[in-house]
N, C-alpha and C positions, 0 to 999 in steps of 0.2 A: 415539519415536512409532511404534505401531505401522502397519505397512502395511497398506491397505486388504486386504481379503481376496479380492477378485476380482485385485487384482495379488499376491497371495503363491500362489493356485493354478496363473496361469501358468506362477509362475517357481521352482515346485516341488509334487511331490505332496503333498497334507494330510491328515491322519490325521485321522480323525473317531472319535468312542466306539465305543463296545458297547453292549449292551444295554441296557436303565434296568430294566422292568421286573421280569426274573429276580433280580434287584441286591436291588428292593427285596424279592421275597419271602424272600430269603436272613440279612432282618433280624425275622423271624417276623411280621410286624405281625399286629396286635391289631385286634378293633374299637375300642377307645378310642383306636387309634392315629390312626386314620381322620377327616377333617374331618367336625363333626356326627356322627361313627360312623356314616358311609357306607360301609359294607362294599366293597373292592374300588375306592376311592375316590382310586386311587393318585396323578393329579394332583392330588387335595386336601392331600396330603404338603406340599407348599410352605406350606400354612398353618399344618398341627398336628405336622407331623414336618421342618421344614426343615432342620434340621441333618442329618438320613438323607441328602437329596439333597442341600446339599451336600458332604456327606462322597463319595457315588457322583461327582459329579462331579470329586471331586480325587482321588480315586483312579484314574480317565481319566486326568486330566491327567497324573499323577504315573508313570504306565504311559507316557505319550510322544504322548497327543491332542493332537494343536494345534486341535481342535473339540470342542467338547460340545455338544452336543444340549439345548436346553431342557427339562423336564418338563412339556411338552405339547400331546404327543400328541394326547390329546382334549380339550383344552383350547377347542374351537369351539365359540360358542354351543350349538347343537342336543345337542352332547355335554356339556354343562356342565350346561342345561338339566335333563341326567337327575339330577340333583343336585342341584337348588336356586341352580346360581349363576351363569344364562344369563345375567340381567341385569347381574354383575360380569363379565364375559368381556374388557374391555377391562383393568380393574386388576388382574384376575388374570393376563392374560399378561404382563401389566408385571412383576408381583412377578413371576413365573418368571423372566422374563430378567434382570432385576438380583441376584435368587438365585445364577445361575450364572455374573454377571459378578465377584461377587464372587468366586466359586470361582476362576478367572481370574487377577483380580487378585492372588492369593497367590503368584502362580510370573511372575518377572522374568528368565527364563534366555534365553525368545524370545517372539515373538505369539502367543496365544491368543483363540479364536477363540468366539463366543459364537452359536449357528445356532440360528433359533425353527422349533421342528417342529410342522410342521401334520399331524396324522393324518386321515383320512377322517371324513365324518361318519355313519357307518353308515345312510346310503341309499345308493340308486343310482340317479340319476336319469335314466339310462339303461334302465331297468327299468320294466315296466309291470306290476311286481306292487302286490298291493293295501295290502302294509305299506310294501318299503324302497321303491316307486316313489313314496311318497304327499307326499314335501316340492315345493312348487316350486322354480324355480330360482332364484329372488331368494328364498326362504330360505337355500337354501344357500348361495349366496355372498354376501348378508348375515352368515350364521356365520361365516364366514371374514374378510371385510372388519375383523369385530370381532375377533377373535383376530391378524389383522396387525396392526391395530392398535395393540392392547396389546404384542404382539411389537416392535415397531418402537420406541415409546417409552420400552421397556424397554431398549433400547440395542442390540440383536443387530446382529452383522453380517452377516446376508444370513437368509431364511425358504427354511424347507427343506417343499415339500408330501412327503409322503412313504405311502411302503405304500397307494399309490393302485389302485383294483381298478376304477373306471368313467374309463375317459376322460373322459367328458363332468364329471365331477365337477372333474378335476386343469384344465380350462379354466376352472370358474368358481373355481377357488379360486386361478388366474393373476391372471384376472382381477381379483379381490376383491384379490388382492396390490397390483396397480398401482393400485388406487383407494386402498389404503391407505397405501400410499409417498407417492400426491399428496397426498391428505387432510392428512398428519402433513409430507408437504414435507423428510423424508430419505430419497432414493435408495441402495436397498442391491442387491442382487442378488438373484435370484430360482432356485432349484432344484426343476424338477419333478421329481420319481422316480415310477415307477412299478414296480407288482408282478406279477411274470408266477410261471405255475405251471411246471412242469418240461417242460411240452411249448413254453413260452414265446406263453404267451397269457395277461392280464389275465382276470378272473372272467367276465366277459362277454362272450369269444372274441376280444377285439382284440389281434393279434398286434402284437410290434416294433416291426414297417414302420410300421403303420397310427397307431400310440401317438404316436412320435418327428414323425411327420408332420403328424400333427393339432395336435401344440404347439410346435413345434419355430422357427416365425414368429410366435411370441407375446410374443417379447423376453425369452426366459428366459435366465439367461446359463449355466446349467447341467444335464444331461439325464439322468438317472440310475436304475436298479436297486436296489431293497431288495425285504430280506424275502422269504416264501415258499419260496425253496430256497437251495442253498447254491451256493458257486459253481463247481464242476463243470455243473453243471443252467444257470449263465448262461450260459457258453462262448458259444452262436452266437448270443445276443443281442448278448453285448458285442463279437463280432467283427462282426456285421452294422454294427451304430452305429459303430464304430470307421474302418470303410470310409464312412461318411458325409464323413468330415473336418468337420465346422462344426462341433459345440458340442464342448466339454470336457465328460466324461462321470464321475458319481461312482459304484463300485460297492460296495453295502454289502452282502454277502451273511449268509446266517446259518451257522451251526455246521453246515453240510451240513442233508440230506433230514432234518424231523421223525420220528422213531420214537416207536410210541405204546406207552408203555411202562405196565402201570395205570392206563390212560386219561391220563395226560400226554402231554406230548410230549415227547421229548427228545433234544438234538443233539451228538453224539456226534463230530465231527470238532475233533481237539487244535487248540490254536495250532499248531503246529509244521505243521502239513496246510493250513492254512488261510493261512499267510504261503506256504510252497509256489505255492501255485495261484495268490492274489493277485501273487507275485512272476513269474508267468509271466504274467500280464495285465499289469504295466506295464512290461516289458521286451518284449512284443510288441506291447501297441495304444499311441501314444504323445498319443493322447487321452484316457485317463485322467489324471486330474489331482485325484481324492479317491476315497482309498478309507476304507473303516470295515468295523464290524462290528454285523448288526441279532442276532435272535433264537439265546441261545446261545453269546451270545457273552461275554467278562466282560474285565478289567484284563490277565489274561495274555494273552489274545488280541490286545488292541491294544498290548502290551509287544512280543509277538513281530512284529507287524506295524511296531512303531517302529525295532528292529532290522533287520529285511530295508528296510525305504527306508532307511536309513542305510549301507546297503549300496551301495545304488547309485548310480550319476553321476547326475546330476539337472544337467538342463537349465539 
């Protein structure tokens, strides 16, 4: 029987994926690849391409993830919505999470961990411009609510908000979590993250302090970093929360600072740099308790990073 997941990160660090995205452009997709032949339509891959995702997903595992990441990201009504399929948001996160419990299920060596990722919903509701400020807030965290949903009875063990850039956004989509946990009547745990840029302020000037604070008595049981930089660029964030002591802190950085390389982006820090730095993070803050890897990151990276915790004493 596996161990619940909020008692397996106590009682040791947990490796979470890599990247989804990169993964999947590295398999050329097509428009016919696409659900409906929605160009760029990468959460629609569950439908028309599911073997792609779960093949990414066991190739995580298979590198040494004891978490995968569901396939979606923008999976929230509002972002579903831009596709045609706001109104299935509840059975489409379902089939995402059974997607990659099956992924899971194939490997009996230890627990494996199944984490529904909530991306942003490209507003800001903290915003008083005349596009991304224009949803209210019971849309938003109606879009949300519905994607917990589907997330939850798709089986995942805890929902991960994630690459959050409005604070006021990562409270309703808590919020929307815990209606969705009572609604559905299974209690999982809950992980906010948030995305700060390299001077360690969210899109909209809210620094650290200010993030950690505003949600931090919200009943999350997890408080965490992704995205936007890599993790030289996190240092005095994750050292600040670290001196907090209360929550367990998850850090998922990307393949160091984007360079824009022909207009791409592209991140250029090895595995071998990146289990470095992360291994000096959970050997100095002893609040971390999940690390990963977001943007630029791939199977070797979380190979190398399975390695260095395997390295060390764990609690």
């Amino acid at each position: 029987m596996t161990k619940p997941f909020k008692e397996a990160f106590y009682k040791q660090i947990l490796l979470f994926d890599g990247a989804m995205g990169t993964e999947i452009q590295k398999l050329s997709p097509k428009l016919e690849d696409f659900a409906d032949k929605r160009d760029g339509f990468n959460d629609g891959l569950i439908l028309s391409r599911p073997e792609w995702i779960k093949q990414i997903h066991v190739n995580y595992l298979k590198a040494g993830a004891d978490c995968i990441e569901t396939n979606t990201f923008g999976s929230n009504k509002l972002k579903l919505g831009e596709y045609g399929y706001g109104d299935k948001t509840v059975e489409f996160n379902k089939k995402a999470a059974e997607l990659a419990r099956e992924a899971c299920n194939l490997f009996m060596d230890k627990p494996r961990y199944v984490i529904g990722s909530m991306g942003p919903t490209g507003y800001l509701p903290s915003s008083d411009d005349p596009d991304l400020g224009q949803k209210s807030l019971d849309e938003i965290k109606e879009a949300f609510v519905l994607q917990a949903e589907g997330l939850i009875l798709g089986g995942v063990d805890a929902l991960l908000i994630e690459t959050s850039q409005d604070i006021l956004e990562v409270k309703l989509a808590i919020d929307a979590s815990h209606d969705a946990i009572r609604k559905v009547g299974r209690g999982i745990p809950i992980i906010a993250n948030v995305t700060l840029d390299q001077y360690g302020k969210m899109l909209l000037g809210t620094n650290i302090q200010s993030a950690y604070t505003t949600v931090c008595d919200m009943s999350i049981d997890v408080f965490g970093l992704n995205c936007s930089t890599g993790p030289v660029e996190m240092t005095p964030s994750v050292r600040w929360l670290s001196e907090q002591d209360e929550l367990p802190i998850l850090v998922m950085p990307n393949a160091g600072m984007p360079q824009n390389e022909d207009g791409k982006a592209v991140y250029k820090m090895t595995a071998e740099e990146i289990a470095e730095k992360l291994e000096d993070f959970v050997q100095s803050y002893k609040n971390i308790r999940i690390i990963g890897g977001c943007c630029g990151t791939n199977p070797s990276h979380i190979a190398e990073l399975r390695k260095m915790l395997d390295r060390q004493k764990q609690p």
